[in-house]
N, C-alpha and C positions, 0 to 999 in steps of 0.2 A: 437657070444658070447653075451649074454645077459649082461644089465649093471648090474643088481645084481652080477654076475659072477664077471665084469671087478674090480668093487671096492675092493673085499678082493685082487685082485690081483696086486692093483696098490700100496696098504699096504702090499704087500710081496715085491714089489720091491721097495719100499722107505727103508724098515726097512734092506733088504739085501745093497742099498747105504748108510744108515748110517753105518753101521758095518763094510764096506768097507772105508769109509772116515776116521771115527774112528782110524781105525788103519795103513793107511796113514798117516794119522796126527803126531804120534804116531811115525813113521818109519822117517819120515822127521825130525820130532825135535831130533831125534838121534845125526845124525853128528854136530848139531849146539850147542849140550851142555845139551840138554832134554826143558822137556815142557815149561818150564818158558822163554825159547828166541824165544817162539811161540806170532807170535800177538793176541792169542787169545788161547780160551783151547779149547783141542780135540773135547769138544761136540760140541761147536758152527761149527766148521767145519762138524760136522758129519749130524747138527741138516740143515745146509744149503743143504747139498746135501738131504737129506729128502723131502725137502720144494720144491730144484729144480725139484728132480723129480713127486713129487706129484702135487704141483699146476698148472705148463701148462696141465697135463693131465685130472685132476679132472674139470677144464675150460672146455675143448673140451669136455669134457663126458658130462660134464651139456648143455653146447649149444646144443650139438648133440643131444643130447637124450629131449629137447625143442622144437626144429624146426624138428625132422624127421621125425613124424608122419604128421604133418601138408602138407613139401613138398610132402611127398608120396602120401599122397591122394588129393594132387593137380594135383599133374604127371596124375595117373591114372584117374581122374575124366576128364583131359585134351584129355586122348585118347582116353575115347570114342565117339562115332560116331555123327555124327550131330544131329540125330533121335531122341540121348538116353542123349544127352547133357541136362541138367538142368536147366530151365530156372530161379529159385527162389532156395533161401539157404534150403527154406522146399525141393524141388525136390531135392537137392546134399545131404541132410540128409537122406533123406532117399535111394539113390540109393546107398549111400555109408555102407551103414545098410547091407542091402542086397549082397553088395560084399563082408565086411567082415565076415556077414555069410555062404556066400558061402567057401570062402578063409579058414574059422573055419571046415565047416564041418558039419556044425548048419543048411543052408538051401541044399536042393537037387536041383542040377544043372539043373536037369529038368523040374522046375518050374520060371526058370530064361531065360530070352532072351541068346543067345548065347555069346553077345557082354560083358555080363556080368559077365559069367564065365570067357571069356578071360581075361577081369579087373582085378579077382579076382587073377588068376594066374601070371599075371602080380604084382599084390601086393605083393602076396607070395617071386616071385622073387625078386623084391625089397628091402624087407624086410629083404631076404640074405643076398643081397647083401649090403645094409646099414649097416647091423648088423657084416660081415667081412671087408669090410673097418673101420668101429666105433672100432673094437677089437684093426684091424693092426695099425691105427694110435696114438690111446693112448698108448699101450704097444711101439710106437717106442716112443713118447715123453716121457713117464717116464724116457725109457733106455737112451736117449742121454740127457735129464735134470741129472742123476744120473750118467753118464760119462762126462758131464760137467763140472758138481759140483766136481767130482772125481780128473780130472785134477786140476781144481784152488786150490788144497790143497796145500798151500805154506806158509811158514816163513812171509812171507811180507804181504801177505794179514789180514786184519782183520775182519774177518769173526762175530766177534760177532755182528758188527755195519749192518752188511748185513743181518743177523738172528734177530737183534731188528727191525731194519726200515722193513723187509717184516710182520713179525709180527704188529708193528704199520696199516698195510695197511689193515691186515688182519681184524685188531680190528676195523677199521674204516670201513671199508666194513662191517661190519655184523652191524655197528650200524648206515651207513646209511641205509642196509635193512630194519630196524628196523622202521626207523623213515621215511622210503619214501613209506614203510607199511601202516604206521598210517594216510598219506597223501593221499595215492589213495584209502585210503576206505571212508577219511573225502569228497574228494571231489567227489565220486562212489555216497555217500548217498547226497547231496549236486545238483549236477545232475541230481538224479532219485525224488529229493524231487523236484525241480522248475521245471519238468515236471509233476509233480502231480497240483503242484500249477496253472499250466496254465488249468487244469482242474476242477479246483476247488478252488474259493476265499479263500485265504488267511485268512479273517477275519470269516469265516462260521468255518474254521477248528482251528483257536485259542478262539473263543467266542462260537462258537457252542456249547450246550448243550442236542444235542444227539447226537446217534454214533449208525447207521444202514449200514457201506459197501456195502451191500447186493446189487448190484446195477443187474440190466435186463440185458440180453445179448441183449432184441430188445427196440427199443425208444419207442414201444406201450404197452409194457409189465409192471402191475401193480410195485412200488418201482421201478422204471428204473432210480432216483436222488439219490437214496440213500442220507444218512447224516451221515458226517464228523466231528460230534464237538468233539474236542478232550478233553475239561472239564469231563466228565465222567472218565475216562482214567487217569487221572492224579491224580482225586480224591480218585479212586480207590485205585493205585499206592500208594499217600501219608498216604491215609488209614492202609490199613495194611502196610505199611511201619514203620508208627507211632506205629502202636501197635509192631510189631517185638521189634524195640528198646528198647520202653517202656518195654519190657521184659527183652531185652537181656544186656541194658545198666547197668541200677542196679547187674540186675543179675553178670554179668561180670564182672566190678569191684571191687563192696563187695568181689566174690571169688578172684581177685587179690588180694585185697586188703590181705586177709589172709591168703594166701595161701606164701605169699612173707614176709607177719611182724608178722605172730602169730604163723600159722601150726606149729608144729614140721616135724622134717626133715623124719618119718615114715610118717606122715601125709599126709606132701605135696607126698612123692614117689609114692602115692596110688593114693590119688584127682585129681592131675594135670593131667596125665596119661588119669582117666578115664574121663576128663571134654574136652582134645582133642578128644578121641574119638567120640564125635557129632560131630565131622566134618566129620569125614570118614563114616558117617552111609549115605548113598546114598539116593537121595534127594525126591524118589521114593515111600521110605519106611516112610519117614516123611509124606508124600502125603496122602499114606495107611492110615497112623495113625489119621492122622487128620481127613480124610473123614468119617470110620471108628467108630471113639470112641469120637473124641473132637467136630463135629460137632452135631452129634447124642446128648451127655455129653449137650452141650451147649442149643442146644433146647428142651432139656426137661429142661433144668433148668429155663432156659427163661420164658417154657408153668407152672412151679410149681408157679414160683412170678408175674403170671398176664401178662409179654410181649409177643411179638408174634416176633420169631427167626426164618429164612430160615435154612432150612436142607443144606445150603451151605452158609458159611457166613466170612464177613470179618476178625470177630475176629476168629474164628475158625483157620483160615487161618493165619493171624498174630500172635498168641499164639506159633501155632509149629515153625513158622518159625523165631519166636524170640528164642524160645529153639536152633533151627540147629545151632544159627549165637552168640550164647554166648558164643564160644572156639575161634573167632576172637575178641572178645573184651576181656575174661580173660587171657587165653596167652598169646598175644601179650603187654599187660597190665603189668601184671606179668614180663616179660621179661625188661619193661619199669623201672618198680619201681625197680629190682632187679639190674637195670643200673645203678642209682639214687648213688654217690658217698657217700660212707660210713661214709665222714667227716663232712658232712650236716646233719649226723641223731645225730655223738657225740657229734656236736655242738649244736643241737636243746636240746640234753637231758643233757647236762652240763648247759647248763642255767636255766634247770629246769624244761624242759616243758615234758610231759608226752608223753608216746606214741602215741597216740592218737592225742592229740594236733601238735606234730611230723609230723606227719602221713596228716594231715590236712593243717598245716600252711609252712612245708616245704616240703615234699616227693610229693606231690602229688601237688603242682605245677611246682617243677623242673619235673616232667614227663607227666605232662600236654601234651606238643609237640607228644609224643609217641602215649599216651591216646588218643586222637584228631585222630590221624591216625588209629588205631586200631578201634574206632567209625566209622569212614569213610568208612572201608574197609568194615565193619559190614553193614552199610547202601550202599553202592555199590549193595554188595552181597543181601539185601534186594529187592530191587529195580527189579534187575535181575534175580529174580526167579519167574521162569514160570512154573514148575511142582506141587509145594504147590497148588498154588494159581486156577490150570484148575480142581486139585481135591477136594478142601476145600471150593473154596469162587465163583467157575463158571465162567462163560462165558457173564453174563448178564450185560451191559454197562448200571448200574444205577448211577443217579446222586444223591449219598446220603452222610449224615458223619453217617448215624447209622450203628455200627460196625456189628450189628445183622442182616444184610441184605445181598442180594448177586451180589457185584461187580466185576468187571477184571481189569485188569492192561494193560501197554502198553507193555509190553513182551509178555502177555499172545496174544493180540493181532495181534502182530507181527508176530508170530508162526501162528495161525490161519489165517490169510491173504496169507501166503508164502506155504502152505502147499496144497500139490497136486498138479498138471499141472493149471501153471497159464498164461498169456499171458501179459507181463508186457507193455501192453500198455492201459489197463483200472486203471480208476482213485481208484478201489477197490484192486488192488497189489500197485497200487505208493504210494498208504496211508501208507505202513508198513515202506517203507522209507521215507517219511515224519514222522512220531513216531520216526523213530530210531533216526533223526534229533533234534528231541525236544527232545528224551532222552540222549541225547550227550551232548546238550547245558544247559541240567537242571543239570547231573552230573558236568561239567567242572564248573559250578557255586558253586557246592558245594564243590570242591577241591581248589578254587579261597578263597571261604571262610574261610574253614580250614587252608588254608597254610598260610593267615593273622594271623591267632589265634597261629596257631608254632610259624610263625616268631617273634610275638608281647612275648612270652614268651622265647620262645629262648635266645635272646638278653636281658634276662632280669637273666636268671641261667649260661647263656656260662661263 
């Protein structure tokens, strides 16, 4: 049985053990005077056998179904013959390619050594039989976790402290996933960055001022150093980053702004509505647009007032993507000020002070904290867009601030470095983790800084 199969079925036997416990529990608190001389109410009894049966099983299913592929094609790569044995991870890659396609039905046996069809077959077996043992042992742990649980349904037990504490573990489990996540990819990239660095001076890739990857596959072969300055790249990056916001910042607010203290209630039902929707417009189509009509728009207008605009260019590239990233800053904004407690604003206008004034000298520093985040998220989501930016503003790693020209970013980079069959042992893949590295250390600065400017206002309206 397949694990897709096992899982609705291991949620038919929990849900048949609660409904079972349920009304044991139910049947028990009978002779003793009904539910209230229960040490706990009927769900928590019914929610435990649930849990008993579900979680040892859904363990073993997840183990299993982790490590089974793995031992299986160790087994089998282990029986074949001395001849056909593997001497490098590329030889068991690809011999094992070849069994599965055979085992599939994808290659014909008779283009295959013998020893390899028998592999294959052997797999096949395997795979059975893994797949019948995997079936029989979950469905016997649910059944005896769910006849368990069934038994301890008693008077004396208190089963809610048994149903909160596995819950607490549960919670705590998913939030160390969570967070021991964010640790093997900080030290993944961390890793794959100080082996780049052992290829490449440290100080060439933060001072450098050009940025050519493109490095030779032979030592005699013309560009076989390539250059790593990462200043281009950052420039780029801050470039249209700067113009986005410069867009979307004002833009965003203002509409907070009114959409929260002036609109009428027709008003906003319409505006706000259609000003989320730029978020869901796929980031594709902003791409289209910009290469399309803003890029094109921009230099001719460029060529009518005398400058000289690239048909791919920063501000081009910055304009839409300050449009996409305006329903993170007024949304979220809006959501802010309409937090903003109601007794702050009768107090600002009992003493006198206009809406406006209101508006300025109280509301919109009590939601400061919000606004700041709402801004941040807006410049995250800047920063990390690589679709705009490979159809608006190119590919070209120039080191310039003129918005009319055509730069990249370090996303955009990233993506182009990792894309296609690469061999992560040249110093031309380790650079993307090195990037990703500066752009982890560059955002964490800017949520370092932000969360000063919360705290410092916080503590000032809490």
């Amino acid at each position: 049985m397949q694990t897709a199969n096992l899982l609705p079925l291991i949620l038919v036997i929990a849900v048949i053990a609660y409904g079972l416990s349920y009304m044991r529990s139910r049947a028990v608190a009978e002779p003793i005077g009904g539910i209230r001389n229960l040490k706990a109410l009927p769900f928590y009894y019914a929610a435990r056998a649930a849990l008993w049966c579900a979680i040892p099983a859904l363990i073993v299913l997840a183990l299993w179904a982790g490590f089974e592929g793995k031992v299986i094609q160790n087994y089998v790569v282990a029986s074949l013959p001395a001849e056909l044995a593997p001497e490098s991870d590329g030889q068991a890659s690809l011999i094992l390619s070849q069994i599965n396609n055979v085992a599939a039905g994808k290659l014909d046996p008779q283009f295959v050594p013998p020893e390899v069809v028998g592999a294959a077959d052997l797999l096949d077996a395997l795979k059975q039989r893994s797949a019948s043992f995997k079936a029989t042992l979950v469905i016997l742990l649910a059944v005896l976790g769910a006849a368990y649980a069934w038994t301890r349904v008693q008077p004396h037990i208190n089963a809610r402290e048994n149903v909160e504490r596995t819950l607490r573990w549960i919670f705590f489990v998913c939030a160390a996933v969570a967070v021991l996540t964010t640790v093997g990819i900080v030290f993944s990239v961390i890793f794959e960055t100080f082996r780049f660095f052992g290829k490449v001076p440290i100080t060439e890739f933060l001072f450098g001022t050009s940025w050519s990857p493109q490095t030779a596959l032979r030592a005699d072969q013309v560009g076989s150093d390539g250059a790593f300055g990462i200043i281009p790249l950052f420039t780029g990056t801050l470039l249209i980053s700067a113009i986005a916001l410069l867009v979307a910042v004002p833009v965003g607010l203002l509409s907070a702004v009114y959409l929260s203290e002036y609109a009428t209630r027709p008003a906003r039902a319409v505006i706000k509505p259609l000003l989320e929707m730029l978020a869901g417009v796929p980031t594709v189509v902003y791409g289209f647009f910009a290469a399309l009509t803003v890029a094109p728009f921009i230099r001719d207008l460029a060529e009518r007032i005398g400058l000289e605009a690239s048909s791919q260019s920063a501000l081009a590239a910055g304009l839409v993507m300050g449009v996409m990233i305006i329903p993170f800053v007024s949304s979220l904004s809006d959501d802010v000020i309409n937090a903003v407690p109601q007794t702050l604003r009768d107090g600002s206008l009992a003493l006198g002070a206009t809406q406006s004034e209101t508006m300025k000298n109280v509301i919109f520093p009590a939601a400061l904290p919000g606004i700041m985040g709402g801004i941040l998220l807006a410049a995250s989501r800047a920063i990390g867009e690589t679709m705009i930016v490979v159809m608006a503003a190119g590919l070209a790693a120039n080191l310039t601030a003129n918005p009319l020209d055509s730069v990249t970013t370090v996303t955009v980079q990233i993506v182009t470095l990792l894309t296609g069959d690469q061999e992560f042992d040249s110093a031309k893949t380790l650079a993307a983790f090195a990037l990703g590295m500066m752009l982890f250390i560059v955002t964490l600065a800017l949520n370092v800084v932000a969360l000063k400017i919360v705290r410092k206002y916080r503590e000032q309206y809490d």
